[in-house]
N, C-alpha and C positions, 0 to 999 in steps of 0.2 A: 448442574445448571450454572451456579456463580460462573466454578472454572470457563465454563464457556462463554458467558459474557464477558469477563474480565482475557481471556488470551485474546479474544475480538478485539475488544477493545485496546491492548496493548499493540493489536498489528495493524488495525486504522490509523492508531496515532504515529504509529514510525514510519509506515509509509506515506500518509500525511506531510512529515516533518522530513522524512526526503524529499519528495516531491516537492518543496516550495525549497528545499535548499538547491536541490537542481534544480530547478527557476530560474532563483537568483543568479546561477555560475552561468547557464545558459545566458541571460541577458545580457550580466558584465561581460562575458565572454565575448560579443557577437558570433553565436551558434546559429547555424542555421537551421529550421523547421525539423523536429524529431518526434517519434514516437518509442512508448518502449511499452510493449506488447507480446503477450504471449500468441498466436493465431490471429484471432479476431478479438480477445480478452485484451482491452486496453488499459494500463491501469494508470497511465500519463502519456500528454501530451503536450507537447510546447512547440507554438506556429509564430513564424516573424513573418509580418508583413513589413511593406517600405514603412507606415507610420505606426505598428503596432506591434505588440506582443500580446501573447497569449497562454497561459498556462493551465490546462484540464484534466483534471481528474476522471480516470474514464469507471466504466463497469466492475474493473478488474479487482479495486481496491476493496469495494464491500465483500468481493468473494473472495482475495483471499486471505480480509477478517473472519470471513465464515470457516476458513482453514482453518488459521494459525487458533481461534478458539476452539474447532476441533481435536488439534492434535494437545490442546489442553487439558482440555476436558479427556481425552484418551489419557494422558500423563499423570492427572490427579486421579484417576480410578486406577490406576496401576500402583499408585504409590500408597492409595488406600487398602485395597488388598495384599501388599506386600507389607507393612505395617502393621493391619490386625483391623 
């Protein structure tokens, strides 16, 4: 159970910490309106209007913290039965 909360919590915070650093580049850049999206699974979006920007965090991100703590949790019971 840790494992699974702690790989969670290491893949919200790096796509977190991506996500605001492509903000940033997107802004300084003048980029125009993007999304980065698996289907309908959003996990960032940044929209420029003429006086605005905007940068959102969509659905995508807590699910694929619910992954990455997944294949943690798979990785720590592997390496506990291989060990003893």
């Amino acid at each position: 159970m840790i494992a699974l909360l702690l790989g969670g919590l290491a893949v919200a915070i790096a796509l977190s910490v991506a996500g605001l650093v492509l903000g940033i580049v997107a802004q300084n850049g003048d980029w125009s309106s993007f999304r980065v999206a698996i289907g309908p699974v959003v996990f960032f979006a940044f929209e420029r209007s003429r006086n605005v920007t905007s940068t959102t965090f969509g659905s995508g991100v807590p699910l694929a913290a619910l992954g990455g703590g997944l294949v943690n949790a798979v990785g720590a019971g592997f390496l506990r039965r291989r060990t003893g």
